[in-house]
C-alpha positions in Angstrom: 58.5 57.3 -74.9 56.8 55.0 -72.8 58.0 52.0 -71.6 55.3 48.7 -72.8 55.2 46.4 -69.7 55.7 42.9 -70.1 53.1 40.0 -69.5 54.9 39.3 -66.6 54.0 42.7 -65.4 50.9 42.9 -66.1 50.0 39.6 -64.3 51.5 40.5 -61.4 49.7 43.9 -61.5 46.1 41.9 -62.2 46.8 39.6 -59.5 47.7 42.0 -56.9 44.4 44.3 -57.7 42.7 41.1 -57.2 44.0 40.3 -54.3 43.4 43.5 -52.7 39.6 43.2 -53.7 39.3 39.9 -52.1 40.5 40.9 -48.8 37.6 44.3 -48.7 35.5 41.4 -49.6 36.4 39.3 -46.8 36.5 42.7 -44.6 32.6 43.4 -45.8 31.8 39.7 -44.8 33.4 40.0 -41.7 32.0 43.4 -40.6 28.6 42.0 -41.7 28.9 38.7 -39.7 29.7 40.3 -36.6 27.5 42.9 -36.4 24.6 40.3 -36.9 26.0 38.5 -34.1 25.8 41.7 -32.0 22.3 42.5 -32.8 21.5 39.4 -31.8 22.9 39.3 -28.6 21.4 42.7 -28.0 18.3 41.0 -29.1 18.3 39.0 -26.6 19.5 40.7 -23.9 16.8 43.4 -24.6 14.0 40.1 -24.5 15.7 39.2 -21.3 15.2 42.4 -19.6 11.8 42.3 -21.1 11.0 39.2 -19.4 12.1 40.4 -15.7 10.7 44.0 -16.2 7.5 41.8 -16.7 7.9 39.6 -13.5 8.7 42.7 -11.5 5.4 44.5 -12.8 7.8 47.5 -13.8 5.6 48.8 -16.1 8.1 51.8 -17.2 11.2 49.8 -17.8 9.1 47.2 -19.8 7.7 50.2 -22.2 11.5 51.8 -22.7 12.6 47.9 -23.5 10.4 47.6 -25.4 10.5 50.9 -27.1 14.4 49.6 -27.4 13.8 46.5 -29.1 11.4 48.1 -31.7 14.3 50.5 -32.5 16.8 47.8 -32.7 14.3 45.4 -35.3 13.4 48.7 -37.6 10.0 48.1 -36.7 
């Protein structure tokens, strides 16, 4: 025979599933803001490089930069 639980279980049960789903939230949010941060700073490093390789006249570094960035922006 099985055993009913009480409300008092149950609750406890509901509240510790939510919990659990909360933090993966928070995980997914995380994860998300710091790999925007990252892609940014690569962004800009990238744009940086871009800029020297342009006052050097270093035409082959400029075009694999550049190359780089496309591939970073999906574009």
């Amino acid at each position: 025979m099985e055993k009913k639980k009480s409300y008092q279980e149950l609750l406890k049960e509901y509240t510790m599933t939510q919990q659990k789903n909360e933090t993966k939230a928070m995980e997914w949010y995380v994860d998300f803001f710091l790999n925007g941060l990252l892609q940014q700073r690569k962004e800009k490093q990238l744009r940086d490089d871009i800029d020297q390789a342009l006052d050097e006249k270093d035409k082959e570094s400029f075009t694999r930069l550049t190359n780089e960035l496309k591939r970073l922006l999906g574009r």
